[in-house]
C-alpha positions in Angstrom: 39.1 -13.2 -13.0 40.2 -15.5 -16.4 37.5 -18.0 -17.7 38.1 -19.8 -20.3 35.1 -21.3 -22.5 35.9 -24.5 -24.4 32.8 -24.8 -26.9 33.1 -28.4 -27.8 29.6 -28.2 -30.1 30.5 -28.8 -34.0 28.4 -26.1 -35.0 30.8 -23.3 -33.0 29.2 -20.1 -32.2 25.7 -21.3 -33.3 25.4 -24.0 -30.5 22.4 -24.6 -29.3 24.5 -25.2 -25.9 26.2 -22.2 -26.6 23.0 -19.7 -26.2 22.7 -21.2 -22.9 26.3 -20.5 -22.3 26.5 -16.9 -23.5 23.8 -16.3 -21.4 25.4 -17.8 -18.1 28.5 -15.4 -18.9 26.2 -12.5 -19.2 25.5 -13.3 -16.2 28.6 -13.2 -14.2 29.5 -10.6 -16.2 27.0 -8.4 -14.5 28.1 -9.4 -11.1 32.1 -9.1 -11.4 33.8 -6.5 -13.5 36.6 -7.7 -13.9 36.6 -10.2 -16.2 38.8 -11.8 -19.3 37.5 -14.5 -21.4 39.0 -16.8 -24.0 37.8 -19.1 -26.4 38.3 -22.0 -27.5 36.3 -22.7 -30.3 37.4 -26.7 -31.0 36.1 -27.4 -34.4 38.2 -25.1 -35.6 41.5 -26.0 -33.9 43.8 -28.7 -35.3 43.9 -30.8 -32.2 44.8 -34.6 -33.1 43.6 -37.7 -31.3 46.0 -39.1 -28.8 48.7 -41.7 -29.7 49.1 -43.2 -26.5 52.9 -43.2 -26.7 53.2 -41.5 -23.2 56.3 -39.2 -24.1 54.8 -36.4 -22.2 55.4 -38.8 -19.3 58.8 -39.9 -19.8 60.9 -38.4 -23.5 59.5 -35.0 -22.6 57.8 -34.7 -19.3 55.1 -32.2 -19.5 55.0 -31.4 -23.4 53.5 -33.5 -26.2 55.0 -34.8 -29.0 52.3 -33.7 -31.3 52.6 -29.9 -32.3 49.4 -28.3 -33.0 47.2 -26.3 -30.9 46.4 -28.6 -27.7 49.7 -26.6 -26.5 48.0 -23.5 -26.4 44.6 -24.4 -24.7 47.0 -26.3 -22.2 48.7 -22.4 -21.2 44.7 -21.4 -21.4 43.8 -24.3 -18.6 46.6 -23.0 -16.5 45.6 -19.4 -16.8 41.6 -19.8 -16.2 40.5 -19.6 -12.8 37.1 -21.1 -14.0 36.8 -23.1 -17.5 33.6 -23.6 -18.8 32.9 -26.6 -21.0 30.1 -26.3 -23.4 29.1 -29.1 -25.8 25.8 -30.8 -27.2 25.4 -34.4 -26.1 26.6 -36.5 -29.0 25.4 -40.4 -28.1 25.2 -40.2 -24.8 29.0 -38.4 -24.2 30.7 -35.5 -25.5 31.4 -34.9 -29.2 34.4 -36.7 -30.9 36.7 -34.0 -31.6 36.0 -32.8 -27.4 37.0 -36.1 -26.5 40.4 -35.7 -28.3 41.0 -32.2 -26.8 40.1 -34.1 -23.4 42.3 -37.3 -24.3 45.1 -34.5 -24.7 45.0 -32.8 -21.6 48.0 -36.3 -20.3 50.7 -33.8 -19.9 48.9 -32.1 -17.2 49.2 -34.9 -15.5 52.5 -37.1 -13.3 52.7 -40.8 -14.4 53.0 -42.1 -10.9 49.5 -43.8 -9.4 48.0 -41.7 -6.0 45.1 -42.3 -4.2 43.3 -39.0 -4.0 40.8 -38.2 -1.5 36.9 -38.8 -2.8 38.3 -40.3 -6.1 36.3 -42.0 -8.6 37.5 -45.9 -9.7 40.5 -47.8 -8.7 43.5 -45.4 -9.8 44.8 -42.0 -10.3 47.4 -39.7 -11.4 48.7 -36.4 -9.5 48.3 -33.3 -11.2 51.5 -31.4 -12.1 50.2 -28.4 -11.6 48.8 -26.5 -8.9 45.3 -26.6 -9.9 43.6 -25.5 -6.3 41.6 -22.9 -6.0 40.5 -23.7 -9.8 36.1 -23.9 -10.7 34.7 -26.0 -13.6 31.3 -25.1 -15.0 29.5 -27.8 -17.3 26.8 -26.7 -19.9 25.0 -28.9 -22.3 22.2 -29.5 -24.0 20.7 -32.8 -25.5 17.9 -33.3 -28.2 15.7 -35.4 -25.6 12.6 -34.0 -24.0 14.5 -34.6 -20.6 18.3 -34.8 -19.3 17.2 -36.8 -17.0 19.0 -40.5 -17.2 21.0 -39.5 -20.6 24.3 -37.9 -19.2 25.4 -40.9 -17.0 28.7 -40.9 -19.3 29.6 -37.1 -18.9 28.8 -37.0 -15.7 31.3 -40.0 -14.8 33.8 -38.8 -17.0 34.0 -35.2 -15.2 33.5 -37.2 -11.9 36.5 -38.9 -12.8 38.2 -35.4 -14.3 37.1 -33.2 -12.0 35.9 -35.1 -8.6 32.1 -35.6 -7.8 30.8 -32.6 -5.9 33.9 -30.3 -7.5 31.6 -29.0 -10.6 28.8 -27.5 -11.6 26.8 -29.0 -14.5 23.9 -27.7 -16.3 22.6 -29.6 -18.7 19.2 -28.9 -20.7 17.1 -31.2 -22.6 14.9 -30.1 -25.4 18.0 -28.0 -26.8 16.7 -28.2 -29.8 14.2 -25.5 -29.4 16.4 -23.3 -28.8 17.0 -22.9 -32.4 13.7 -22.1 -33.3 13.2 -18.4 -33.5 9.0 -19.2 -33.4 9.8 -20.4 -29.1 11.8 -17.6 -28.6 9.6 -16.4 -25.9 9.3 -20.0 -24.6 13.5 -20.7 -24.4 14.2 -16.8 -23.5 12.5 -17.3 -20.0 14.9 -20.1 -19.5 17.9 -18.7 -20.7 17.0 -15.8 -18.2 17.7 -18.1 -15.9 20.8 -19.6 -16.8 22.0 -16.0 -16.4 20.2 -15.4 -13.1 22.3 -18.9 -12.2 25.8 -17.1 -13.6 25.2 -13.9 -11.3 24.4 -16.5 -8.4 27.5 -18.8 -9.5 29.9 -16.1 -9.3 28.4 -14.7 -6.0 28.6 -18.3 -4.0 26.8 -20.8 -6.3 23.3 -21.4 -7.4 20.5 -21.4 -5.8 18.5 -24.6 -5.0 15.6 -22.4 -6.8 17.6 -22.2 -9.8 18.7 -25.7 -9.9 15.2 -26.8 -9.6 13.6 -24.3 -12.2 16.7 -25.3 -14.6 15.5 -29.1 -14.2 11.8 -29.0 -15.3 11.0 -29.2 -18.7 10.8 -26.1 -21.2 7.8 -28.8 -23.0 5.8 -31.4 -21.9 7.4 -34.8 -23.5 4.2 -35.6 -26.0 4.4 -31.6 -27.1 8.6 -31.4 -27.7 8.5 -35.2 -29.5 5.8 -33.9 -31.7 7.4 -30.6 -32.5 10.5 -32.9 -33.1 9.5 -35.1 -34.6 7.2 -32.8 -37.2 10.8 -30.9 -37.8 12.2 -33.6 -40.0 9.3 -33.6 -42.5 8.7 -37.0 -43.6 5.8 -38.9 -42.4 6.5 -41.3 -39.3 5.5 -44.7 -41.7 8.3 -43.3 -44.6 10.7 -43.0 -41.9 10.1 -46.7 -40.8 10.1 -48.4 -44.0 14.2 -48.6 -43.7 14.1 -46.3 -47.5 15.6 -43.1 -47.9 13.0 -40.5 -48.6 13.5 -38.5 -51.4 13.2 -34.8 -51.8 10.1 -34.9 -53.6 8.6 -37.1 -50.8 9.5 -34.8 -48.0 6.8 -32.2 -46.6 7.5 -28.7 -48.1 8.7 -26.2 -45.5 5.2 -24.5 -44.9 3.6 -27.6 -44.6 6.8 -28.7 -41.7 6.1 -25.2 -39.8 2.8 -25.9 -40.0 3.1 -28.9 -38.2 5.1 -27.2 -35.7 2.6 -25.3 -34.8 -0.1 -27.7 -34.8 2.1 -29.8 -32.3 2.0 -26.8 -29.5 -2.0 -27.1 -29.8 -2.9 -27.1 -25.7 -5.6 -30.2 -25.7 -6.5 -29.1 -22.1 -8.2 -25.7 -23.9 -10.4 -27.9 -25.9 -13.6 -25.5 -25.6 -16.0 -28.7 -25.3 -16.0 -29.2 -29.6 -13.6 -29.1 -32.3 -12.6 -26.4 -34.2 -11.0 -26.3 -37.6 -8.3 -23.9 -38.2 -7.5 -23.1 -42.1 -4.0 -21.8 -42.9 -3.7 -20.1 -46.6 -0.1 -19.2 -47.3 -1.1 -16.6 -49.8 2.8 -15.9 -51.4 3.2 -19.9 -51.6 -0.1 -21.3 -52.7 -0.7 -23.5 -50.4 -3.3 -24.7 -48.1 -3.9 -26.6 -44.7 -6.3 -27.5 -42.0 -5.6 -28.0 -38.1 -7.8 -30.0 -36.3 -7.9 -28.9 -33.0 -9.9 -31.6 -30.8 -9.9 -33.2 -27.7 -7.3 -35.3 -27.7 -4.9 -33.2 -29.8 -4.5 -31.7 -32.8 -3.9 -33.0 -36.3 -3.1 -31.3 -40.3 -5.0 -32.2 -42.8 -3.8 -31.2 -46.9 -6.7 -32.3 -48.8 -8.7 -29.5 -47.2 -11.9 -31.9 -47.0 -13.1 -30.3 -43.4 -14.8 -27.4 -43.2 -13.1 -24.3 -41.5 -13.9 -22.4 -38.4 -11.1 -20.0 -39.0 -9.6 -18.9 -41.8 -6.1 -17.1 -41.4 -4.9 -15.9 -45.3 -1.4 -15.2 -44.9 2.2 -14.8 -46.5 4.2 -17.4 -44.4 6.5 -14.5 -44.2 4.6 -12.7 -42.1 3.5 -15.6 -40.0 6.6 -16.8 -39.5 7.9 -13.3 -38.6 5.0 -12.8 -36.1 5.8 -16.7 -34.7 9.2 -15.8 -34.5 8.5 -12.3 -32.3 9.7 -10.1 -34.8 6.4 -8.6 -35.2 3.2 -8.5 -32.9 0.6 -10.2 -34.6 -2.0 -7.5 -33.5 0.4 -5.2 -35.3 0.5 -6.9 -38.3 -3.2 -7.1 -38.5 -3.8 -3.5 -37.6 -1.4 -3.1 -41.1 -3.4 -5.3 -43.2 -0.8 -7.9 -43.4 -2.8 -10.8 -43.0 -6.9 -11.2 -42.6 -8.7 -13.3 -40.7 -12.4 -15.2 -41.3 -14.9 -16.7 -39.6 -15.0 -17.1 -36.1 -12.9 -15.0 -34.4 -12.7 -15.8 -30.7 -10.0 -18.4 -31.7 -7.3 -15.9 -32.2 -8.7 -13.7 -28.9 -7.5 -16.8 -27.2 -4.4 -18.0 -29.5 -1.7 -18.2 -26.8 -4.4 -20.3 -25.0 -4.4 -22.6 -27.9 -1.2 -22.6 -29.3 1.1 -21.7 -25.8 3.1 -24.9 -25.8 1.5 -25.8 -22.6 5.0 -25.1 -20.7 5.2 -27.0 -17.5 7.8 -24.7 -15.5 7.1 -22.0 -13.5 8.6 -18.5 -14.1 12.4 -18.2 -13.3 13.4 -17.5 -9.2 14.1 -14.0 -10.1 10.4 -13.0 -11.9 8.2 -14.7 -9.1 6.2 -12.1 -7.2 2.1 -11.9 -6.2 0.5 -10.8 -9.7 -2.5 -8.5 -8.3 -5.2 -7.5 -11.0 -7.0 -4.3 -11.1 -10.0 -4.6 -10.8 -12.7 -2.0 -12.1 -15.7 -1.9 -9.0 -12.8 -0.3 -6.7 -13.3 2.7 -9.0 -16.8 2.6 -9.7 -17.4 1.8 -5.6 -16.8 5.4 -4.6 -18.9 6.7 -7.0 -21.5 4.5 -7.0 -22.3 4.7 -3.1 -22.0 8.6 -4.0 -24.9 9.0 -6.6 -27.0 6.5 -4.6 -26.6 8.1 -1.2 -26.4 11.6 -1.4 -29.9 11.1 -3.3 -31.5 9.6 -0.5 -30.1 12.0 2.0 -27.7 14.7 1.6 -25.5 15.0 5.2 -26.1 11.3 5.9 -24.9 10.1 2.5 -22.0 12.5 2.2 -20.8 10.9 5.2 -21.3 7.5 4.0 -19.4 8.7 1.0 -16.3 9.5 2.3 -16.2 6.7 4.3 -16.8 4.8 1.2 -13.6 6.2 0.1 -11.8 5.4 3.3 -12.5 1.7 2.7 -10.8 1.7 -0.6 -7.0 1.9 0.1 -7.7 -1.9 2.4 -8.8 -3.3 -1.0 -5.7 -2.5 -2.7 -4.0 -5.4 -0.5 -5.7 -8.0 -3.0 -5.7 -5.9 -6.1 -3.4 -3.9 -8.4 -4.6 -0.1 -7.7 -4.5 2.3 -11.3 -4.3 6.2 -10.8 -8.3 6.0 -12.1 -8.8 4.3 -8.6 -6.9 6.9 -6.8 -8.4 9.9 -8.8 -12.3 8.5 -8.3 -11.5 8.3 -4.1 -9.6 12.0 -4.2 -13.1 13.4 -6.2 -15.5 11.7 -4.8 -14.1 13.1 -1.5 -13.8 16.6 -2.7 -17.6 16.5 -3.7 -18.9 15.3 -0.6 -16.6 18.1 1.5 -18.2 21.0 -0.6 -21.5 19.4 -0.3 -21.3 19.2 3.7 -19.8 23.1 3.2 -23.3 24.2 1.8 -23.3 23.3 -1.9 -26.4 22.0 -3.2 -26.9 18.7 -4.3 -28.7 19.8 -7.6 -25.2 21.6 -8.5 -23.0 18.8 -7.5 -24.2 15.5 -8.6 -24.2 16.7 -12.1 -21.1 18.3 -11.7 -19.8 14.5 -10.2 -21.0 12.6 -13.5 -19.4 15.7 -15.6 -16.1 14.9 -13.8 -16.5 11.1 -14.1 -17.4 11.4 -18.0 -14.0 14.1 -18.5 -12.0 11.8 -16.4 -12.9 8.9 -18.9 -12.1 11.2 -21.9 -9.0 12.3 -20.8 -7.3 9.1 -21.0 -8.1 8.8 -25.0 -5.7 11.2 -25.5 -2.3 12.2 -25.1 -0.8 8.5 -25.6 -2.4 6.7 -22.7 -3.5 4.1 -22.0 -7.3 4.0 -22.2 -9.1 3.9 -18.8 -11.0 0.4 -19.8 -7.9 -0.8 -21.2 -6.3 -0.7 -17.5 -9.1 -3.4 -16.4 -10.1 -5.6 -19.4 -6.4 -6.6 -19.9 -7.0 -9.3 -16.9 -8.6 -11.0 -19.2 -6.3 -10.5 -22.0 -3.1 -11.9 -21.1 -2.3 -8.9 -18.4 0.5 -6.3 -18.9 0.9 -7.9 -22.5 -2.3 -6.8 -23.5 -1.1 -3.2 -23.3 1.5 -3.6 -26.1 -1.5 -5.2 -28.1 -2.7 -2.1 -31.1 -5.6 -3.7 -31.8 -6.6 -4.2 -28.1 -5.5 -0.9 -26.8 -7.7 0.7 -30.3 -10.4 -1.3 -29.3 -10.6 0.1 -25.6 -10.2 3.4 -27.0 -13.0 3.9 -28.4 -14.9 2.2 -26.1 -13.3 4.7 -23.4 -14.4 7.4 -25.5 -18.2 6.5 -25.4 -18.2 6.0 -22.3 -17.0 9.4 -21.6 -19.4 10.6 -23.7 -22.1 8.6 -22.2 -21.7 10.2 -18.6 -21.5 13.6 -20.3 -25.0 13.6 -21.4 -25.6 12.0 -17.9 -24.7 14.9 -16.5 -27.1 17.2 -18.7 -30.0 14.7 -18.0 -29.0 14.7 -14.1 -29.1 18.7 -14.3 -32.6 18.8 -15.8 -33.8 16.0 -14.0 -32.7 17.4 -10.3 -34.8 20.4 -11.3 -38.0 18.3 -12.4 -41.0 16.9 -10.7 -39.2 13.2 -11.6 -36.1 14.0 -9.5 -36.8 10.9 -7.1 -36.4 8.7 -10.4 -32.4 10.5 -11.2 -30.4 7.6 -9.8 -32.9 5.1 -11.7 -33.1 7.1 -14.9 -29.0 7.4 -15.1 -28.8 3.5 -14.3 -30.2 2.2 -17.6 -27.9 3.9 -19.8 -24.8 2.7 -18.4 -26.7 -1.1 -18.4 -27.1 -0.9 -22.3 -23.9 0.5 -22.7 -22.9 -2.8 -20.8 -24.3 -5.1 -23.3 -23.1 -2.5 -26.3 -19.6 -3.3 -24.6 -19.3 -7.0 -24.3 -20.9 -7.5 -28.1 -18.5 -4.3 -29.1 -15.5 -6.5 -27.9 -15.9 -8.9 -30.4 -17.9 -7.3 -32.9 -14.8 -4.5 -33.7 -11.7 -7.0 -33.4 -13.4 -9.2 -35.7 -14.1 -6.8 -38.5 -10.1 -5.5 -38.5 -8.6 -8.7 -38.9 -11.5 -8.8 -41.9 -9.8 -6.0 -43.7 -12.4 -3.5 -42.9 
């Protein structure tokens, strides 16, 4: 299969438009094998503007009188079995030097007028070539928050090249995020599913899913015209006085990224009152304040407000943990930047500062999201220790029907191998106990196993057995990249373990005492101050890191 890609964008290979394209060709790449591509790359061609003296109609039929290199992307037209145009929307059409290559494409054509089926306007010409059987793919992107209403000119100039219904067109508003390297997480779920709409276009055509998912909008409008708008840095009253603004005049570069970010503030997470974010760009010197409030967000440079939170900072770094190349949590764990003051702003910064995206995930990453969910493990148990102290057959029983129940829960919720391991012991304990064992032996033997089992996944590189259910609340699978998070959980893993330990030396001296009734009661208000010890740790340890300390 040929394809030839004509990238009509000024800028060449670093086209906005052309990331989506790339990304539409890895995509049929992946789905046929054999595949050539060529390029043409137009601002770099020597392709002149049309002189509408029709000698490739009449003096020599088929071949223009200009030379330069509209010959050779002619011989590419005729060898492509699809061509892919790909250009930025340039007042409401396709860029200047495009048109020309477009204008240039007469000698493909016979002079004589045909009516051809489903044409558009009042006139054609015949092809004189045999172009059946050829594909046309359109790709652009456009610097308004929606494509919506602003490609009524390309789309009747390829009605007229082409014939409606006889091309497939993607075009993308907002493209100028896509140059932003601080969105890249944003654009890279759409651009995942451009490709997911090149392995379907090569396989039959795109989905109605894709199509739809390609259509909504990677920002709400008031978000993407504030981020827009903020990239130009000059002040909205400057820019309508009719005056040129003068270097001096314009925002510095920190200040203009600062206002980027300020503009993907989420209104809707307003917590009930404001809150005052401080950004000091240590390596630069300088100094601003976001007001985050109810109905949006706004930078102040005098810094006359008070701050909640105060990030210090090289703009370096912050831009490089914007820009993905560095987890933030990773770069605090390093000492790269500190934080002040209150501290549950950054536990919830992608709440914050998430863009708000409106679309859903792409066709392809849509499935049921189950979360674990920590009571299926501790169920087992629980109804274990509290049982087999009332009554030792009866609650056995009761026990391992307990962990009969368990496998129907995992219908609504993400099961870990803690889950499974608490069911598989819990069993085991009851079996031996119905076999004979005693019940002093055993239930201190059962909080020994629970309290190893909680140690054991400290170590070795896993992932900490609190970890597996506190990440619901902490951005999900995400969370378990997160240093600081999976640190945090660690240790509180670790005293738990410990915890249940000396549970089971208290249980074994207990069962043997004249308080034995009181064991269960006894071993339940440890782990109920532990509770409070964890929810105050949670915040208590995060906070002090991103101190310095």
């Amino acid at each position: 299969m040929n394809i030839l890609v004509i990238n009509g964008s000024p800028k060449a290979e670093k086209s906005n438009t052309y990331q989506l394209t790339k990304a539409f060709l890895n995509g049929i790449r992946q789905e046929e094998k054999e595949v050539q591509i060529r390029e043409c790359t137009v601002c770099r061609m020597n392709i002149k503007p049309c002189l509408g003296c029709f000698s490739c109609w009449s003096r020599t039929p088929g071949k223009c009188c200009i030379e330069d290199d509209m010959e050779q992307v002619i011989q590419d037209l005729l060898w492509a079995d699809i061509t892919i145009w790909s250009f930025p929307l340039y007042y409401f059409t396709v860029p200047g030097a495009l048109k020309n290559l477009i204008d240039r494409q007469l000698p493909m054509n016979l002079p004589f007028m045909e009516e051809q089926e489903g044409q558009i306007g009042n006139g054609g010409h015949p092809s004189r070539y045999d172009m059946s059987g050829k594909r046309t793919v359109v790709i652009s992107t456009c610097g308004f928050y929606t494509a919506e209403g602003n490609y009524d000119g390309v789309r009747s100039l390829f009605d007229h090249h082409c014939g409606p219904g006889n091309y497939t067109a993607i075009f993308c508003g907002q493209g100028e995020l896509f140059r932003v390297p601080e969105l890249s997480a944003l654009t890279g779920k759409y651009l995942s599913c451009v490709e997911q709409a090149g392995r379907e276009y090569i396989s039959g055509g795109i989905s109605a899913e894709s199509r739809e998912w390609l259509a909504q909008l990677l920002l709400p409008r008031d978000t993407f015209e504030a981020c827009a708008d903020a990239s130009w840095g000059i002040e909205r009253e400057e820019a309508g006085t009719g005056k040129n603004v003068s270097a001096e005049k314009k925002d510095s570069d920190t200040l203009t990224f600062t206002r980027q970010m300020a503009a993907l503030y989420r209104k809707e997470s307003w917590p009930g009152k404001d809150i005052v974010l401080e950004m000091c760009y240590t390596d630069v010197g300088e100094r601003y304040q976001v007001l985050l409030g109810k109905d949006g967000s706004h930078v102040y440079t005098d810094g006359s407000l008070t701050a909640d939170t105060k990030i210090e900072t090289p703009i370096t770094v912050w831009r490089s943990i914007a820009a993905g190349e560095i987890r933030g949590d990773e770069a605090m764990m390093k000492g790269l930047y500190h934080v002040k003051g209150d501290f549950n702003l950054m536990l919830k910064w992608n709440d914050y500062f998430g863009g708000a995206p409106t679309q859903a995930e792409p066709v392809k990453e849509v499935s049921s999201q189950k979360n674990t969910d920590m009571n299926i493990m501790l169920f087992p148990w629980i109804v274990f220790w509290v049982a087999v102290s009332i009554s030792r057959q009866p609650g056995c029983l009761l026990s391992i029907a307990a962990c009969a129940l368990v496998p129907l829960i995992y219908y609504q919720h993400k099961k870990t191998v803690y889950d499974v391991v608490s069911s598989a012991l819990v069993t085991g304990f009851c079996v031996v106990m119905l076999a004979g064992a005693s019940e002093k032996m055993m239930l201190p033997l059962s909080y020994l196993a629970f309290g190893v089992m909680w140690l054991i996944s400290c170590f070795g590189g896993l992932i900490p057995l609190t970890a597996h259910y506190s990440k619901n609340s902490y951005g999900g699978e995400d969370a378990l990249k997160n240093l600081l998070f999976v640190k945090t959980n660690r240790i509180l893993t670790a005293l738990w373990g410990i915890l249940y330990l000396a549970t089971a030396v208290i249980s074994w001296f207990l069962m043997r005492s004249a308080v034995r009734p009181l064991t269960g009661l006894i071993n339940s208000v440890c782990p109920v101050l532990m509770g409070i010890f964890t929810v105050w740790f949670q915040r208590w340890y995060p906070a002090r890191v991103a101190r310095g300390k």
